[in-house]
N, C-alpha and C positions, 0 to 999 in steps of 0.2 A: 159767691161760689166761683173758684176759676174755671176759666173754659180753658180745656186741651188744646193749645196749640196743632193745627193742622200737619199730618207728617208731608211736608213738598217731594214731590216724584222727577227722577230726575234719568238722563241720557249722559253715561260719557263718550265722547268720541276722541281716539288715539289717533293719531298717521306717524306714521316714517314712512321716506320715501323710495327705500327697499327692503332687501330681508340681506344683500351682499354684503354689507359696507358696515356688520358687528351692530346695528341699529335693533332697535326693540320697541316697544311702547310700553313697558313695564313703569317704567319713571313717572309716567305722564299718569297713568293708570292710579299708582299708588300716590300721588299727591292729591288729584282730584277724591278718592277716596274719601283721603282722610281729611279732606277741606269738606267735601258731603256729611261724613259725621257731626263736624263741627255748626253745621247749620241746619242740622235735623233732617235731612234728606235721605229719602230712599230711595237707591240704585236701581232700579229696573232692569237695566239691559246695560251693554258695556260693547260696544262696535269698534274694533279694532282693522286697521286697513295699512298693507306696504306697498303707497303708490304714490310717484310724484304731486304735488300739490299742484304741478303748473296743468294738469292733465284738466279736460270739463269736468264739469259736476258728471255728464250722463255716462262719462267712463270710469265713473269712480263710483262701480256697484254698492259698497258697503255705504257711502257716503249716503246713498240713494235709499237704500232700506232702512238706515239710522234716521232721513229726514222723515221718510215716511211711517215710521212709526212714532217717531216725536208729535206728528199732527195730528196723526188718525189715532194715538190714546192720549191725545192732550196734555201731553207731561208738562210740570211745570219749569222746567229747564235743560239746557242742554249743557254739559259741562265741557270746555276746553282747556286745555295747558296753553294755548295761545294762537292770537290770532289763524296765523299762519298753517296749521291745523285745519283749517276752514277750508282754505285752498291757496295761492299766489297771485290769479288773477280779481281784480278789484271788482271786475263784469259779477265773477263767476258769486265770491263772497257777498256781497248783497242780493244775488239772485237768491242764496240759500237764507240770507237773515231775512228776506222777505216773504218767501216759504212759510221759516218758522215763528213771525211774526203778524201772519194771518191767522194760523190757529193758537196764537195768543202763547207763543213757546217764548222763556228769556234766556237769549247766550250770555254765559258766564265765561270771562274771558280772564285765567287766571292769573298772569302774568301781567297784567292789565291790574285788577283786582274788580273790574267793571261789568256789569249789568246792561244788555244792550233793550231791556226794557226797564220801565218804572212800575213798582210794587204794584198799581192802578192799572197796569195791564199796555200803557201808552209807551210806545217809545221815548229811550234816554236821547237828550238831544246831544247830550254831548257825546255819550257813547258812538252813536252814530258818525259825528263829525271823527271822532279820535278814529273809526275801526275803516270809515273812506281814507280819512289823512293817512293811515298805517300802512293800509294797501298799495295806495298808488307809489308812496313811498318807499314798498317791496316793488316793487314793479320800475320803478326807476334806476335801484341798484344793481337789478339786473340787467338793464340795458346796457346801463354807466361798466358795467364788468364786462359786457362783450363786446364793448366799443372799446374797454381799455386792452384788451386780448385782440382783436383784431389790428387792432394800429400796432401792437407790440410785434405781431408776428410780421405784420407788412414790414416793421421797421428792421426788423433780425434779416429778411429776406433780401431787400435792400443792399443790407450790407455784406452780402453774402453769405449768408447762413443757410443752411437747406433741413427743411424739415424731416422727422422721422430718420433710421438709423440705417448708416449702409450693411449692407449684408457682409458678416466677418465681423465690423467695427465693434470695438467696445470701449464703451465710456467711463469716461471717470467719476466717480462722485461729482465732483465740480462741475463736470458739463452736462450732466442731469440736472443739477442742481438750477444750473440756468437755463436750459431748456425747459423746464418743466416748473418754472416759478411760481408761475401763476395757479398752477396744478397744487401744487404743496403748500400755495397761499392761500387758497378755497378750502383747502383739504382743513388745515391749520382752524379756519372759520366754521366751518362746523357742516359743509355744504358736504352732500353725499356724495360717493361715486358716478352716482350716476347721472345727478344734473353737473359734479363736474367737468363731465366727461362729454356732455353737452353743451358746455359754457366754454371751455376749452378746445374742441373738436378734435378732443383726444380718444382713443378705444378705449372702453370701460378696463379691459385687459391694461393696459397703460400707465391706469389710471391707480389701480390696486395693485400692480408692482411698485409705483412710485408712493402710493402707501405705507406700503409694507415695509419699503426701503428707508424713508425719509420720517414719518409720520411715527408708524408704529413702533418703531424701534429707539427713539428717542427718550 
């Protein structure tokens, strides 16, 4: 006689990093779904959050009550679109895998296609090394970017360039174009408004006009 395979009980968790910048979690939602179906998994709950990843865990409410019910009804996984989703900081992302690897939770990192536990309940060892290796490696390009934005700007200054726009002035295409490069290169990559408007030290304002100019209308 077969035995009925067991239905697995699962969390998805969404992030985008605001709600300004046309961002959604729909996308994220609807894959992990239907990868859920595909593996007999029931949906319990579905935590949806629009907040920077580089933010703590402790400010990231949603983040907070999605881990805490992941442990206190001992779901058997929690589903991601990817790493990154977790958070940005390397500290922050195994403080939460450790969490939910106490009460015996497995992150499903879809993008990945990887299992940050083994069937048997133990930690994947490679998962592990690959989701440290991922992070810090998130965490280095963002340095590497506002070391490349600060020496760009030292270097425009230099040569006498002056930032921001005189009052009356208006610009060309072309000289937005190059003032704002590295704006429209972030933009281009996938980076929101608002980290890169942060990465930049540009005004979010600034930020979604050269958007709207450069980006959207392409």
């Amino acid at each position: 006689m077969e035995t009925k395979e067991r239905i697995k009980r699962a969390v998805i968790y969404a992030r985008v990093s605001s709600e300004n910048d046309r961002q959604d979690t729909s996308r994220q939602i609807k894959d992990l779904e239907k990868f859920s179906i595909a593996q007999n998994m029931k949906i319990e709950k579905i935590y949806e959050e629009h907040i920077s990843g580089a933010k703590k865990n402790e400010e990231r409410a949603i983040l907070t009550k999605c881990l805490e019910y992941c442990t206190r009804e001992r779901v058997d996984f929690l589903l991601l679109s990817e790493l990154s989703r977790l958070g940005r900081s390397t500290l922050q992302v195994l403080r939460s895998l450790e969490i939910l690897h106490q009460a015996k939770v497995s992150v499903y990192i879809q993008n990945l296609g990887l299992y940050s536990l083994q069937p048997n309940g133990e930690v994947n060892p490679i998962a592990s090394i690959l989701i440290t290796v991922l992070a810090e490696m998130g965490n280095i390009e963002r340095s590497n970017i506002q070391y490349r934005l600060n020496s760009g700007r030292a270097n425009y200054i230099r040569n006498g360039g002056k930032l921001g726009r005189k009052k009356g002035s208006v610009k060309t295409d072309e000289q937005m174009k190059e003032e704002y490069k590295e704006v429209i290169s972030l933009l281009k990559r996938g980076y929101s408004i608002r980290n890169t408007a942060k990465l930049t030290s540009a005004s979010i304002s600034t930020v979604q006009r050269v958007k709207n100019h450069f980006v959207n209308n392409q």
